[in-house]
N, C-alpha and C positions, 0 to 999 in steps of 0.2 A: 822580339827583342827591342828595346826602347833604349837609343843612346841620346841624349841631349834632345827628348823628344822629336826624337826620327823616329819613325814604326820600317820594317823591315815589311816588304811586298813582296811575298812571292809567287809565281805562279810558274806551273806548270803546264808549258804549249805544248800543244799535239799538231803534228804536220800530216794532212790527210796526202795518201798515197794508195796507189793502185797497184795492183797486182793479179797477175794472171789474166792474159788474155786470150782471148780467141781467136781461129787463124785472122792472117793483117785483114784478108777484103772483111772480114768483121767486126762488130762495136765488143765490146766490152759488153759482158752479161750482168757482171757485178758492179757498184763503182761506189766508193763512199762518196755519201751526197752533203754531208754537211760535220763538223767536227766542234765540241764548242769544250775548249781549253779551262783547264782549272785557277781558278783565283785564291789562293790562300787566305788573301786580304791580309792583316797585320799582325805577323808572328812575334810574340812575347817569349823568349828566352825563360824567362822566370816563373810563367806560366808550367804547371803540374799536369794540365790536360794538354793532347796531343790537340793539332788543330788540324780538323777535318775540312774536305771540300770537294764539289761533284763537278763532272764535268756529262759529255757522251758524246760517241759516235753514229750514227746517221748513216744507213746505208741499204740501197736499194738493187734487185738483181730485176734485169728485163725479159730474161727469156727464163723457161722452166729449169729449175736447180734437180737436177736426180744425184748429182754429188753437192754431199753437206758443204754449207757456205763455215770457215772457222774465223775471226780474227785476232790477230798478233800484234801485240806493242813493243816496240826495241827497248832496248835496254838507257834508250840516252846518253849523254856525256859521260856518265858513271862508269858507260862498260859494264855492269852488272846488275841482277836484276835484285840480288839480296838487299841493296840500299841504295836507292837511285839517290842522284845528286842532281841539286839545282846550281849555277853560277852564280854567284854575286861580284860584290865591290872587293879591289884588293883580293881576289886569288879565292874569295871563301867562298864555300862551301856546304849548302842546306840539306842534310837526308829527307826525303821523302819515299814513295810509295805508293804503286795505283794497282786497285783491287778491282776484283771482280762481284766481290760481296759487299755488301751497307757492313756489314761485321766487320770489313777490313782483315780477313785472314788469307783469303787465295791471291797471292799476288797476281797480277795480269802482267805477262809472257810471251813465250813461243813453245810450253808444252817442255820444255829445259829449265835445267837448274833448280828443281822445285816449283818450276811454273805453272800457270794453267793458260787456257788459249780460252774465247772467247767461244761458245760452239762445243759440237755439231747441230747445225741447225737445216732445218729445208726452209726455205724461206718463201711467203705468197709471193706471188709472182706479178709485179710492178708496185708493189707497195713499201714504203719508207719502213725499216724497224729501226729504233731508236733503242741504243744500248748504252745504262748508267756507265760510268766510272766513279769507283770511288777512291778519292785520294787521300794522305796522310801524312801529316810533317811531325815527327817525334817533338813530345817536349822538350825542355831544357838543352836546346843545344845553343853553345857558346857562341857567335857567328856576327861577322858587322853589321851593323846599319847599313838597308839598302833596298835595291831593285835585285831579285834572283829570278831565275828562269833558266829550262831546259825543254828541248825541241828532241819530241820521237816521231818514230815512224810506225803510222799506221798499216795492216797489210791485210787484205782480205783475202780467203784462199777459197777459191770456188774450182 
């Protein structure tokens, strides 16, 4: 959207989080290693095509997986996963949407509400996989000039 030649920046951050550990005298088998957040770049209201954008997750398990590693994205400030929201200026509000597919139809979840999880996988054992995200801001939505952004939680389930 373009007010007074402002462009409208959104992005949507990912906040890397750990989950499930091993007993305490132990390290952590799984751990996400690296997280790299979506940049919308400059959403146009009046724009007919949606505007897409990638991000991914990074993450490495150190000792052998005999149970599947899955991962799980929150729902965000939305509360839901049918049409995540980003914050902006003045109270508003961007729909967006992070997939599991380049096609953009599986949303990426907790395996609820129509979602899917990221997985099952067995993963090599000390080595990096790096997992796309793909994101999506609907066209034509109504919405201020500004900075938008919304912070989830990543979870990996070993």
């Amino acid at each position: 959207m373009r007010l007074h030649g402002d462009a409208i920046r959104p992005r949507a951050l990912l906040l890397a989080g750990l989950c499930g550990l091993a007993p305490a005298s132990a390290q952590a088998v799984c751990e996400v290693r690296n997280v790299v957040g979506l940049s919308f770049l400059n959403y146009t209201s009046t724009s007919t095509l949606p505007l897409d954008a990638m991000g991914s997750i990074t993450f490495r398990c150190t000792i052998i997986q005999l149970t599947p590693v899955t991962i799980d994205l929150s729902q965000g400030s939305s509360n839901s996963y049918t049409t995540r929201l980003m914050n902006g200026p003045s109270s508003s509000k961007l729909a967006y949407n992070l997939y599991l597919d380049p096609s953009r139809l599986v949303v990426w979840g907790n395996n609820t509400a129509g979602t899917s999880r990221y997985g099952p996988v067995l993963p090599l054992l000390g080595l990096d996989i790096t997992v796309p995200i793909h994101g999506r801001v609907p066209a034509q939505q109504s919405v201020a000039a500004g900075a938008y952004s919304d912070t989830l939680v990543v979870t990996v389930n070993f």
